[in-house]
N, C-alpha and C positions, 0 to 999 in steps of 0.2 A: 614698622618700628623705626624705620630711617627715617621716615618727618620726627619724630620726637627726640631719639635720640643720637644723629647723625650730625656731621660738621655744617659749617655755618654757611649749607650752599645755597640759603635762598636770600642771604640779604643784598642789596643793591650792588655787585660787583661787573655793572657794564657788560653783561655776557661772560666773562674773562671765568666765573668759577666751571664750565662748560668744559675748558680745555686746561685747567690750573687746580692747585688746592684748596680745600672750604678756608676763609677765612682765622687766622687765629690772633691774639693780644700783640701778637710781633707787628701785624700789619697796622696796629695802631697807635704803635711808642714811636716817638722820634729821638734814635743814639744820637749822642755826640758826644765828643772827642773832648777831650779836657790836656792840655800841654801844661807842664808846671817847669819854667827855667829858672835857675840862679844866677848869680853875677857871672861865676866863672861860663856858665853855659854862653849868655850873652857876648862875653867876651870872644869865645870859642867863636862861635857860630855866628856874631854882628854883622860884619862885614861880608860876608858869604849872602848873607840874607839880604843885606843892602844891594848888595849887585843882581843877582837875583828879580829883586821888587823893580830896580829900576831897568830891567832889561826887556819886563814885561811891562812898564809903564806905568805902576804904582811906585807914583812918586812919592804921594803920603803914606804909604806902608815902609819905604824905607825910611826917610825922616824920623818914623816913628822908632825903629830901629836904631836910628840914629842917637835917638834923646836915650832910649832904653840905655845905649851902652855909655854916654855920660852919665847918667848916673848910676851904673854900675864903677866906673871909678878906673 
């Protein structure tokens, strides 16, 4: 009754379902993260992130940060 009705451990998982769990819908979504700021956040948090970006060498990730908090005002 395990071939019928038993978790997803025969579909192509490189050996790995041998030593791991059957397959399930989690292993086939990809999350991601959604961030929502406002002016005053940008404000808060600009500069912070400027220095940040440009200490790791993204230069255009601060710039971008830059223009964000001109136009926040």
């Amino acid at each position: 009754m395990d071939y019928a009705a038993g978790p997803s451990h025969i579909l192509p998982t490189e050996g790995t379902a041998r030593f791991g769990s059957g397959l399930n819908i989690l292993d086939f979504v990809k999350l991601t993260s959604i961030v929502k700021t406002g002016k005053t956040d940008i404000k808060q948090l600009g500069k912070a992130a400027m220095k940040i970006a440009y200490a790791e060498g993204l230069d255009a990730h601060a710039q971008a940060v830059a223009k964000r908090m001109e136009n926040a005002g």
